[in-house]
PyMOL Python script that loads the backbone (N, CA, C, O; Angstrom):
from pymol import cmd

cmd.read_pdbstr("""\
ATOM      1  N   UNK A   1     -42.857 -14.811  37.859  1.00  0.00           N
ATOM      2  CA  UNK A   1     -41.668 -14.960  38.684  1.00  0.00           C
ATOM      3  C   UNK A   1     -41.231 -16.426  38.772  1.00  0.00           C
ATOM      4  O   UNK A   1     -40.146 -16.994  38.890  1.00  0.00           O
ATOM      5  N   UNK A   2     -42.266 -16.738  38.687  1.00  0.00           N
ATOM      6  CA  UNK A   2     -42.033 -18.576  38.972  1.00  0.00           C
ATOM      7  C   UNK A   2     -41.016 -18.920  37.484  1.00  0.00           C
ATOM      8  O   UNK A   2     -40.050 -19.550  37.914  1.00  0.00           O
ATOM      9  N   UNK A   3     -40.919 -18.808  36.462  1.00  0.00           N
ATOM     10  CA  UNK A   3     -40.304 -18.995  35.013  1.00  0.00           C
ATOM     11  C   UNK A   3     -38.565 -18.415  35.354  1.00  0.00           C
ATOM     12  O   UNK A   3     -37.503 -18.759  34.834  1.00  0.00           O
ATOM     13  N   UNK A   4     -38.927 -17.211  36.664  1.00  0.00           N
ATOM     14  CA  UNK A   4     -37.179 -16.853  36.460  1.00  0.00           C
ATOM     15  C   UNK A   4     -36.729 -17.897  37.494  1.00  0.00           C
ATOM     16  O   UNK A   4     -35.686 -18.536  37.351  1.00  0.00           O
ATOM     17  N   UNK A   5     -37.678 -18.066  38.692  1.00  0.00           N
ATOM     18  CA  UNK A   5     -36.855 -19.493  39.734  1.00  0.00           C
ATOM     19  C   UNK A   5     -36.183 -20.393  38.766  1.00  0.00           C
ATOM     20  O   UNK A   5     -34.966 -20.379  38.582  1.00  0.00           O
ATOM     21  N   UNK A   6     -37.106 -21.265  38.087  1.00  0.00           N
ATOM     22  CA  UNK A   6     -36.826 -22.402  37.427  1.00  0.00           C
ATOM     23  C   UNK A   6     -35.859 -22.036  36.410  1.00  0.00           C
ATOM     24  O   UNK A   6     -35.629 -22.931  35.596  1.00  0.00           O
ATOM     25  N   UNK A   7     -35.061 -20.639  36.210  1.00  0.00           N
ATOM     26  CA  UNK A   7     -33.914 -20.683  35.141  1.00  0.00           C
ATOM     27  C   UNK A   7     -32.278 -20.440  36.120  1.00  0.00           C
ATOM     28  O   UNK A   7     -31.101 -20.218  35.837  1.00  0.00           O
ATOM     29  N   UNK A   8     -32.935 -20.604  37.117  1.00  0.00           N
ATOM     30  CA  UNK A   8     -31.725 -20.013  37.831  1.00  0.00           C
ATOM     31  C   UNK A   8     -30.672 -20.951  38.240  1.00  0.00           C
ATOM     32  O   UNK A   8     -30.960 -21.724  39.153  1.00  0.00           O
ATOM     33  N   UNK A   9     -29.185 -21.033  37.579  1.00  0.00           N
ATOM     34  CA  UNK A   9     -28.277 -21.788  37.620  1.00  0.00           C
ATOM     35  C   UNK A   9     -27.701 -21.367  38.927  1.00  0.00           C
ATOM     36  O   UNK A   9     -27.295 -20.216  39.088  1.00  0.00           O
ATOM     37  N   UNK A  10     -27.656 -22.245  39.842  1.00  0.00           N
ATOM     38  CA  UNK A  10     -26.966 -21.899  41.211  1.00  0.00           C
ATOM     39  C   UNK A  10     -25.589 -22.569  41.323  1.00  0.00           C
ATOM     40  O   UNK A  10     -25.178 -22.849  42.449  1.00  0.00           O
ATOM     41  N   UNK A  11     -24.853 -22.844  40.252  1.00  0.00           N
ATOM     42  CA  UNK A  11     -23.545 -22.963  39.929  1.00  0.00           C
ATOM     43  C   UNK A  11     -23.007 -21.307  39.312  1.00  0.00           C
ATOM     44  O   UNK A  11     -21.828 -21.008  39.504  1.00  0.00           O
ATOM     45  N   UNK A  12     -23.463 -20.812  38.955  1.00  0.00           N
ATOM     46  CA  UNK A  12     -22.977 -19.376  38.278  1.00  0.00           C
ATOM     47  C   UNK A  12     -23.250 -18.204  39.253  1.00  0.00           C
ATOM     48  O   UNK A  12     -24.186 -18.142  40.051  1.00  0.00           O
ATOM     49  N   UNK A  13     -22.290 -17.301  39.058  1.00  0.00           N
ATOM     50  CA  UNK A  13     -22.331 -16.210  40.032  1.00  0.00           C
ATOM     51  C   UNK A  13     -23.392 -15.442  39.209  1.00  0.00           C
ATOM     52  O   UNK A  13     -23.159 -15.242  38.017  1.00  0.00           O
ATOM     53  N   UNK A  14     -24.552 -14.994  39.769  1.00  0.00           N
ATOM     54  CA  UNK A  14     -25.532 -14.248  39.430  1.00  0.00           C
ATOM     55  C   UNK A  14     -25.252 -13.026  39.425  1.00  0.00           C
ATOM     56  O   UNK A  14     -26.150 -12.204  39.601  1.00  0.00           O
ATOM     57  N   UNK A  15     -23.956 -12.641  39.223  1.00  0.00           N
ATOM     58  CA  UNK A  15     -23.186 -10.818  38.880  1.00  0.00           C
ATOM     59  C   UNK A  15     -22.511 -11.203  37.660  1.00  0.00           C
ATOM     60  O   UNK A  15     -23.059 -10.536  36.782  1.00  0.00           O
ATOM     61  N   UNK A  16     -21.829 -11.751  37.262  1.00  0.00           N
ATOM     62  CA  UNK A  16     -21.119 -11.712  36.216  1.00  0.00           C
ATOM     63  C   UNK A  16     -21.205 -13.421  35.149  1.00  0.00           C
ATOM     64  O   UNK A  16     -20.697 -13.811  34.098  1.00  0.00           O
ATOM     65  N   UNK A  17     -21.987 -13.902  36.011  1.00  0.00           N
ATOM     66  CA  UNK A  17     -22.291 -16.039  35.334  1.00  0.00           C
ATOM     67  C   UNK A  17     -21.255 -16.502  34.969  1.00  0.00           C
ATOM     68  O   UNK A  17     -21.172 -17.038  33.864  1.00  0.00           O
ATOM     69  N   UNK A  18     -19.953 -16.387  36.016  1.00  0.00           N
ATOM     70  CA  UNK A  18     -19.239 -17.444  35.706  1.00  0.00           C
ATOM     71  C   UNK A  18     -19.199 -18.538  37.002  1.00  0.00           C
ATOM     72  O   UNK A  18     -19.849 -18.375  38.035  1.00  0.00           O
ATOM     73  N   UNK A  19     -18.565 -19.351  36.812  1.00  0.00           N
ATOM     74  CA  UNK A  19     -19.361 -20.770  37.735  1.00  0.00           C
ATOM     75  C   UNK A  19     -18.479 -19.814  39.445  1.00  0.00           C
ATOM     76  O   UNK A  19     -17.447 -19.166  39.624  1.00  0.00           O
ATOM     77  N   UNK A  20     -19.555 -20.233  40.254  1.00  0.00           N
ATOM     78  CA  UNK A  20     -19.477 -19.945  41.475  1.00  0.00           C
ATOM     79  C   UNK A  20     -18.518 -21.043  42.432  1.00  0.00           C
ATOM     80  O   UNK A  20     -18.403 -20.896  43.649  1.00  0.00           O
ATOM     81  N   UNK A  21     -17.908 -22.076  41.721  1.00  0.00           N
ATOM     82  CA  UNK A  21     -17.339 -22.968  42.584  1.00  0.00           C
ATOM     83  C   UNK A  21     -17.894 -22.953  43.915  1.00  0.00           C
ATOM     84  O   UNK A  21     -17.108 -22.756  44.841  1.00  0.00           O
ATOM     85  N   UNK A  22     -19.111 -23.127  44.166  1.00  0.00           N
ATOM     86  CA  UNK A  22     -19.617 -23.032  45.425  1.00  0.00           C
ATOM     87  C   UNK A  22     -19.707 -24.787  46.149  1.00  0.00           C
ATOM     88  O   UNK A  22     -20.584 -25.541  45.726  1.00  0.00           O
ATOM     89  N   UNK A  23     -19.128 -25.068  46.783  1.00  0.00           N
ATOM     90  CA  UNK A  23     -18.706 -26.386  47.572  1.00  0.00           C
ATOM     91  C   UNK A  23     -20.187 -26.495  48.179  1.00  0.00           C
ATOM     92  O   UNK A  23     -20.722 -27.545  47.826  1.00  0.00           O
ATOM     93  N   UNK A  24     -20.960 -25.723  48.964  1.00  0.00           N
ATOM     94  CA  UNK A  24     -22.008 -26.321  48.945  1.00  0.00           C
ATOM     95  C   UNK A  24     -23.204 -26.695  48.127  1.00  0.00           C
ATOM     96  O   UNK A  24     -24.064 -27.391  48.667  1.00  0.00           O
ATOM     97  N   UNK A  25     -23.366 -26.283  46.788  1.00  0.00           N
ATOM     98  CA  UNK A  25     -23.635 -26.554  45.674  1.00  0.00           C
ATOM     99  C   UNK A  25     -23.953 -27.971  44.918  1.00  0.00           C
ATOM    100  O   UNK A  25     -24.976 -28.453  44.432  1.00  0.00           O
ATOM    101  N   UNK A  26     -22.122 -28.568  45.094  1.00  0.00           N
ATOM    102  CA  UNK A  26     -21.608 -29.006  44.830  1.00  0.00           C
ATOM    103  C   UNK A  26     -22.397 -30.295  45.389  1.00  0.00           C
ATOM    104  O   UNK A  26     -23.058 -31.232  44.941  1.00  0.00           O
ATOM    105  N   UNK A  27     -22.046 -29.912  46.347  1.00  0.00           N
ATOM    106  CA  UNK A  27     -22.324 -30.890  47.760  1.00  0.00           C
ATOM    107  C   UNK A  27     -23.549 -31.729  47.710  1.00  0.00           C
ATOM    108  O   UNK A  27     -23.697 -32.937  47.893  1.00  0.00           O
ATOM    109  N   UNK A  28     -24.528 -30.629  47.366  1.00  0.00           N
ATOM    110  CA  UNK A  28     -26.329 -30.635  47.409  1.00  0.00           C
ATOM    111  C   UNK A  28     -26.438 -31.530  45.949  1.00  0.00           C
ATOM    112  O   UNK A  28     -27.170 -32.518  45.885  1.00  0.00           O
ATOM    113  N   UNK A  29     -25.524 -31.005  44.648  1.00  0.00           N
ATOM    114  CA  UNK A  29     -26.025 -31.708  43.530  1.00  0.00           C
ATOM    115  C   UNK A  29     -25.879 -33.198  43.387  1.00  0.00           C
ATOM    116  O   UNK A  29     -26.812 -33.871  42.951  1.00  0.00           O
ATOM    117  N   UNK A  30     -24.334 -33.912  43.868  1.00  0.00           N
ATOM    118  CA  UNK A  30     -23.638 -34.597  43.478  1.00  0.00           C
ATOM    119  C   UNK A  30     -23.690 -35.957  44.887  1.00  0.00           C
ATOM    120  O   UNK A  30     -23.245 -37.093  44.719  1.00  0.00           O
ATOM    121  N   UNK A  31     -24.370 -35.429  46.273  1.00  0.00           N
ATOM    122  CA  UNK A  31     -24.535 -35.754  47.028  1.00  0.00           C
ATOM    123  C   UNK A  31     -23.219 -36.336  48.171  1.00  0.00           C
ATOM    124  O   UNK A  31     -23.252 -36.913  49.258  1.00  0.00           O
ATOM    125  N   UNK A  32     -22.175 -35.871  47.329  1.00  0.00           N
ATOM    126  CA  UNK A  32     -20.776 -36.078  47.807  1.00  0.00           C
ATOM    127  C   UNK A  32     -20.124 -34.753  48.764  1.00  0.00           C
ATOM    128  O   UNK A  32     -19.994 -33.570  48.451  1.00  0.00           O
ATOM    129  N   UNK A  33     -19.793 -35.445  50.004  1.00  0.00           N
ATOM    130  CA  UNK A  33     -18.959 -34.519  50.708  1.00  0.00           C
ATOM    131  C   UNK A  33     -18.154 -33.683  50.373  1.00  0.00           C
ATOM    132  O   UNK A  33     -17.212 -34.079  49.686  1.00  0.00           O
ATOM    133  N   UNK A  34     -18.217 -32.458  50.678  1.00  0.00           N
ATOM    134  CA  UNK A  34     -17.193 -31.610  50.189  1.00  0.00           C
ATOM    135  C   UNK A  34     -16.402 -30.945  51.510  1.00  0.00           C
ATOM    136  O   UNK A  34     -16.874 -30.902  52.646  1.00  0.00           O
ATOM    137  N   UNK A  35     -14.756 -30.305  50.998  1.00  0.00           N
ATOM    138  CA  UNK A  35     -14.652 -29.477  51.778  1.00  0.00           C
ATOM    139  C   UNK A  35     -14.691 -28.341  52.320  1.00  0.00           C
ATOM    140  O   UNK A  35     -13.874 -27.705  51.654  1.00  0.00           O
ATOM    141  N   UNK A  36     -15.173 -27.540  53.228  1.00  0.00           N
ATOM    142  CA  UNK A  36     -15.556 -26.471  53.283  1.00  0.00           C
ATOM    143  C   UNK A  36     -15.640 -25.316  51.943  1.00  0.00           C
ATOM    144  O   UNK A  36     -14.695 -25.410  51.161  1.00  0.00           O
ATOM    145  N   UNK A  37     -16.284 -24.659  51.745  1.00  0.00           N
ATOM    146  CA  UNK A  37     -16.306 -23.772  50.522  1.00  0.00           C
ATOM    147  C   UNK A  37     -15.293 -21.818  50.634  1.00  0.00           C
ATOM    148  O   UNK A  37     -15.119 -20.910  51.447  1.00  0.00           O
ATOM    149  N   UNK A  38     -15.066 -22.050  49.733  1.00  0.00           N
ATOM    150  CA  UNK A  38     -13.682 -20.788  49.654  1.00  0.00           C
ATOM    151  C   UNK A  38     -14.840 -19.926  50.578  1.00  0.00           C
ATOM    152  O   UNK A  38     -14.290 -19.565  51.618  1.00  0.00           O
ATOM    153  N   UNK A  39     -16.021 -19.561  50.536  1.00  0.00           N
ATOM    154  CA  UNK A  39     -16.875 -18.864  50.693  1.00  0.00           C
ATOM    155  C   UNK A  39     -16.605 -18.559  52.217  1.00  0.00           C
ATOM    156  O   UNK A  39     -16.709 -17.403  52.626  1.00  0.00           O
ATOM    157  N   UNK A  40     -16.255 -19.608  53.066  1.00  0.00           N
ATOM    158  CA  UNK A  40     -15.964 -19.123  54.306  1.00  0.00           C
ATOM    159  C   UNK A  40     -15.038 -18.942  54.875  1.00  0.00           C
ATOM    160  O   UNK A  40     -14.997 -19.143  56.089  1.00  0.00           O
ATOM    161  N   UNK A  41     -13.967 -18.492  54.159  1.00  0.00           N
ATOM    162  CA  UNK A  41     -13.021 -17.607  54.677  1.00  0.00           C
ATOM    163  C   UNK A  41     -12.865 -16.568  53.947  1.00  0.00           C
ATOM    164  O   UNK A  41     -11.711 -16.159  53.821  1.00  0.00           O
ATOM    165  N   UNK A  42     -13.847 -15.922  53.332  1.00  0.00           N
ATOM    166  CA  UNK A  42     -13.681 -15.249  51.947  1.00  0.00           C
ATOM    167  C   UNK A  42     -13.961 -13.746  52.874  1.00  0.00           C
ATOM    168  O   UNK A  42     -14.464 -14.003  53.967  1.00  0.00           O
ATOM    169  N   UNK A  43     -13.710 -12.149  52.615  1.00  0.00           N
ATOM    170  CA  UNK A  43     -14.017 -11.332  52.451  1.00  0.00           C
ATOM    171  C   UNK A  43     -15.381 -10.458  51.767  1.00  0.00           C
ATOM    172  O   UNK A  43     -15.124  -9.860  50.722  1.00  0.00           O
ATOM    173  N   UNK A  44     -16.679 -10.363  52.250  1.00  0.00           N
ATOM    174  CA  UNK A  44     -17.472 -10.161  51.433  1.00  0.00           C
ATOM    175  C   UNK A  44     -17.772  -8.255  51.616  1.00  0.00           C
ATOM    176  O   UNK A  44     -18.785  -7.635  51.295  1.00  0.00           O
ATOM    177  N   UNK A  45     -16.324  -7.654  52.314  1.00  0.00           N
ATOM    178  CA  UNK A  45     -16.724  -6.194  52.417  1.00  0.00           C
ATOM    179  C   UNK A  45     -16.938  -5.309  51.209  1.00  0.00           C
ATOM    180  O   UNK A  45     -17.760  -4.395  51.150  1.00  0.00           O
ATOM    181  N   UNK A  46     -15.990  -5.735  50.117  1.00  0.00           N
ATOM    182  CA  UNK A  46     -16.178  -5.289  49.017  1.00  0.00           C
ATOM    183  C   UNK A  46     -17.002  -5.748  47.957  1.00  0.00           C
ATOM    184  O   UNK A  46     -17.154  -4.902  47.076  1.00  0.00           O
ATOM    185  N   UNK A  47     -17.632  -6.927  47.755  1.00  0.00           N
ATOM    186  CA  UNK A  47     -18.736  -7.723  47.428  1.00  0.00           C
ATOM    187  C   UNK A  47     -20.123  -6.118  46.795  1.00  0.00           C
ATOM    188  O   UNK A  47     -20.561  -5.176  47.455  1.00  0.00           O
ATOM    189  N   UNK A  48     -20.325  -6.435  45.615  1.00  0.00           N
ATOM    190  CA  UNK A  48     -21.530  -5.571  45.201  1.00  0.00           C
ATOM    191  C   UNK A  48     -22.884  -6.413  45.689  1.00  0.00           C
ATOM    192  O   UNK A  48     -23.520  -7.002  44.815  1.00  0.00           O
ATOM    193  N   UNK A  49     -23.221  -6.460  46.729  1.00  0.00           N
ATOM    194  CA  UNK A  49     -24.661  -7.540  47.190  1.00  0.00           C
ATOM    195  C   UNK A  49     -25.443  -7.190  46.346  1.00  0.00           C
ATOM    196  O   UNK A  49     -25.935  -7.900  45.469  1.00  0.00           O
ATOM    197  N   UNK A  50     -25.709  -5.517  46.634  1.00  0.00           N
ATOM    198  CA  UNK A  50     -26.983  -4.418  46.554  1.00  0.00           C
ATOM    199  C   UNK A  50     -27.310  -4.893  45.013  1.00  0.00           C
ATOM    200  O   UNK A  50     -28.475  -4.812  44.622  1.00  0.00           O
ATOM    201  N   UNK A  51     -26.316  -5.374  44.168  1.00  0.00           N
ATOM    202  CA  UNK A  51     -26.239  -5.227  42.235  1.00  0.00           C
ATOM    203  C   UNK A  51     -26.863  -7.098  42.037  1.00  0.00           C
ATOM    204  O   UNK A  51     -27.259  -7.561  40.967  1.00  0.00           O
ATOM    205  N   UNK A  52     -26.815  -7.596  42.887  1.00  0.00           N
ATOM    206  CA  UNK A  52     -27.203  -8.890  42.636  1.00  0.00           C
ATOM    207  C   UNK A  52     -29.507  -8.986  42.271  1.00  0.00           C
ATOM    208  O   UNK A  52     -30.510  -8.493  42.787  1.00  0.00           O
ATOM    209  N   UNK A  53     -29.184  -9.927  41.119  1.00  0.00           N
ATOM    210  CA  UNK A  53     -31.031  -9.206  41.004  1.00  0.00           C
ATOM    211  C   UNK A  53     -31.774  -9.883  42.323  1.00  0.00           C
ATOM    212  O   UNK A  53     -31.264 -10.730  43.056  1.00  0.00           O
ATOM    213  N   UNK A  54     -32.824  -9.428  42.424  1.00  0.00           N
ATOM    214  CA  UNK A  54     -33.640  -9.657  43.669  1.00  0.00           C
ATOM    215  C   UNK A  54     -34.253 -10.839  43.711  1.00  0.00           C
ATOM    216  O   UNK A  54     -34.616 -11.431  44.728  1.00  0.00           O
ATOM    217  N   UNK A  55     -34.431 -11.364  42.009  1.00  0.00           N
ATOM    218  CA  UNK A  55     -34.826 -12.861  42.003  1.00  0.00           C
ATOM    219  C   UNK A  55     -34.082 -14.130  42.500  1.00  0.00           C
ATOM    220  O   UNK A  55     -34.466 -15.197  42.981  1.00  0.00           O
ATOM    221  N   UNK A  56     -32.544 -13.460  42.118  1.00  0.00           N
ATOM    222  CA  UNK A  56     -31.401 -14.466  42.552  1.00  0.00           C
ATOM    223  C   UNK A  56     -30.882 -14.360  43.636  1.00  0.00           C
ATOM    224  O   UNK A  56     -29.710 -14.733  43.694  1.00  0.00           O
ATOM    225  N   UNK A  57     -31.427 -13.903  44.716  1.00  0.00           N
ATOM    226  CA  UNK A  57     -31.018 -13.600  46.188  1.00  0.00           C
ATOM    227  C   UNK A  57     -31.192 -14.749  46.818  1.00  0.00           C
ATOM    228  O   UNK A  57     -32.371 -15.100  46.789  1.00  0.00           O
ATOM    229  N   UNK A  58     -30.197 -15.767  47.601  1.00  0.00           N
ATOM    230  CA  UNK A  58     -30.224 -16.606  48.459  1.00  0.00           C
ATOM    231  C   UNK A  58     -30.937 -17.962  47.505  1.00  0.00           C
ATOM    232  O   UNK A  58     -31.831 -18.734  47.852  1.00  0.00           O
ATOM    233  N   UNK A  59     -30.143 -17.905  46.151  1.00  0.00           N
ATOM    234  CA  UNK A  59     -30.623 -18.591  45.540  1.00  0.00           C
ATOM    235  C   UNK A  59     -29.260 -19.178  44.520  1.00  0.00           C
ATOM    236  O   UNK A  59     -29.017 -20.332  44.168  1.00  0.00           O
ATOM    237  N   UNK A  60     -28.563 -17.982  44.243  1.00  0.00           N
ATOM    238  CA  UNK A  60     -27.239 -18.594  43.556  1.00  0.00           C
ATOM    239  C   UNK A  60     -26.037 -17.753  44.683  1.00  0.00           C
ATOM    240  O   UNK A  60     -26.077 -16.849  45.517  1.00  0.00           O
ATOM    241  N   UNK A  61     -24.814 -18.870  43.987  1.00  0.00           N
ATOM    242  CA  UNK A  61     -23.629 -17.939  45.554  1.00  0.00           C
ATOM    243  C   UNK A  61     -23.333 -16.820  44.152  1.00  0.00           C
ATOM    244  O   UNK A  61     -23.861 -16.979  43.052  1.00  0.00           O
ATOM    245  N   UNK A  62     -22.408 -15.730  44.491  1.00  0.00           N
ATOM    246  CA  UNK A  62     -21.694 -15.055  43.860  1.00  0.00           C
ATOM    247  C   UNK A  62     -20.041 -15.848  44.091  1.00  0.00           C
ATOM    248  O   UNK A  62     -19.574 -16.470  45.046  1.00  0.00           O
ATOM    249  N   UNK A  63     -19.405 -15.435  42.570  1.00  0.00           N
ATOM    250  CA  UNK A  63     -18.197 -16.004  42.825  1.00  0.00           C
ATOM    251  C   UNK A  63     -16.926 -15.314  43.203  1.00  0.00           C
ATOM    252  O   UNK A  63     -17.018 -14.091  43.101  1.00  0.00           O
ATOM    253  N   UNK A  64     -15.352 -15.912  43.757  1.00  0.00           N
ATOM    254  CA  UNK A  64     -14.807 -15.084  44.547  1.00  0.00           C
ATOM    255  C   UNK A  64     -14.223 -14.134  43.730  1.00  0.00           C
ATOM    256  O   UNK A  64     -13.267 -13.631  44.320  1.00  0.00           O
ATOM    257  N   UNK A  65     -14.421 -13.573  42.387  1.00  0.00           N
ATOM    258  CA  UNK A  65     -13.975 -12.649  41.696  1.00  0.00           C
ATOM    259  C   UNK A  65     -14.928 -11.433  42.376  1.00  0.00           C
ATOM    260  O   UNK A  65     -14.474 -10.460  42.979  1.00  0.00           O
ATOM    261  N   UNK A  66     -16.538 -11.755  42.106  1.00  0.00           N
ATOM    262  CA  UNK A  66     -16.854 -10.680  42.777  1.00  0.00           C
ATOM    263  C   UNK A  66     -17.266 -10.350  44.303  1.00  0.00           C
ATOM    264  O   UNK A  66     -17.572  -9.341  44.938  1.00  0.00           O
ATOM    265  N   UNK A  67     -17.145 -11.436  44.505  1.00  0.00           N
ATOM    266  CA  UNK A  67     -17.228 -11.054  46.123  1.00  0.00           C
ATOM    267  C   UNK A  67     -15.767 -10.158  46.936  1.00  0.00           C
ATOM    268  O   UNK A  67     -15.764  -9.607  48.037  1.00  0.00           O
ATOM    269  N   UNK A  68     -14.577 -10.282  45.890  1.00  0.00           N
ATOM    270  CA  UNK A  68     -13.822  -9.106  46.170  1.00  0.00           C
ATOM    271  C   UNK A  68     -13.791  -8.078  45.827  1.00  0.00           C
ATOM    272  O   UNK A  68     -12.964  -7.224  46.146  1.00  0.00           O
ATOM    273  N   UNK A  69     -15.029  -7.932  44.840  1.00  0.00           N
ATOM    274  CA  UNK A  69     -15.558  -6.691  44.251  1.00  0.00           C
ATOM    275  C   UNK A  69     -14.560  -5.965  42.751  1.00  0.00           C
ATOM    276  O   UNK A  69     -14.469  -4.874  42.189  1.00  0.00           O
ATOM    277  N   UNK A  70     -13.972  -7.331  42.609  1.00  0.00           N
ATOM    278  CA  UNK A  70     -12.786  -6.787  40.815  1.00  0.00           C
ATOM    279  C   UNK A  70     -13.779  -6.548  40.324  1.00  0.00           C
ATOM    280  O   UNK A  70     -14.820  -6.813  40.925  1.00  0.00           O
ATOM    281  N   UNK A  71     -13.797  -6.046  39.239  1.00  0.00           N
ATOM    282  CA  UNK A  71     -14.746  -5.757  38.102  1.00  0.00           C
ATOM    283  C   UNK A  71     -14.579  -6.817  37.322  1.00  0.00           C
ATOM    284  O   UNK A  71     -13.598  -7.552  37.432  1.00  0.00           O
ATOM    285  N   UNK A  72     -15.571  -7.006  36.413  1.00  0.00           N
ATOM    286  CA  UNK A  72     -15.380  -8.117  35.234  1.00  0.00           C
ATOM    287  C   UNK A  72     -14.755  -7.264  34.029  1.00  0.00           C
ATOM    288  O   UNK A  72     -15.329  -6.265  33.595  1.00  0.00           O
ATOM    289  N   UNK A  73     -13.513  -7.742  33.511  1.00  0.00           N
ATOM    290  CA  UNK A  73     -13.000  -7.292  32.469  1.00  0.00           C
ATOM    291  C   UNK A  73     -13.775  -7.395  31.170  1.00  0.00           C
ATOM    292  O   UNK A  73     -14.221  -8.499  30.858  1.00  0.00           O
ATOM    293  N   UNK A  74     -13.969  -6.387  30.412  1.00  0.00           N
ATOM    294  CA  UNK A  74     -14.288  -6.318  28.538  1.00  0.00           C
ATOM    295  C   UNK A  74     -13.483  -6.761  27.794  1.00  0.00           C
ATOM    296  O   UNK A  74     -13.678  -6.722  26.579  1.00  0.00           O
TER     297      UNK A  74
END
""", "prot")
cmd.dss("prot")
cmd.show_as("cartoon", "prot")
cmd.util.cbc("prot")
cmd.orient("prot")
C-alpha cells in the first residue's frame, strides 16, 4: 500500500486524472497564498465519492467536472 501513497498525484482528480485545480494544493506546493478554492462553493450532491479508490481518499481533491457528476466523455 505504501508504493500506491507515494504515486499519488494530488493535483489530478483521482476519477477521471485530469488536474484538480485544487487552490489548496496549490497553496501547500508552491507555498504561495491562494484564493479560496472553486471547491467551496462547489455542489458535491451529484459527485460519485463512493467510485473514488479507497487508496486515494482524503488524499487527492476530485475535479469540478466530476464533482458535478458529468461523465467523462470517449
Amino acid at each position: 500500500m505504501a508504493a500506491v501513497l507515494d504515486t499519488i498525484d494530488a493535483t489530478r482528480c483521482p476519477l477521471c486524472g485530469e488536474q484538480n485545480r485544487c487552490a489548496m494544493e496549490v497553496a501547500r506546493e508552491t507555498g504561495e497564498p491562494q484564493s479560496p478554492c472553486w471547491c467551496m462553493a462547489a455542489d458535491f450532491r451529484n459527485a460519485p465519492l463512493a467510485a473514488v479508490p479507497r487508496e486515494m481518499r482524503g488524499k487527492a481533491c476530485i475535479c469540478a467536472r466530476c464533482a458535478a457528476g458529468t461523465p467523462v466523455e470517449s
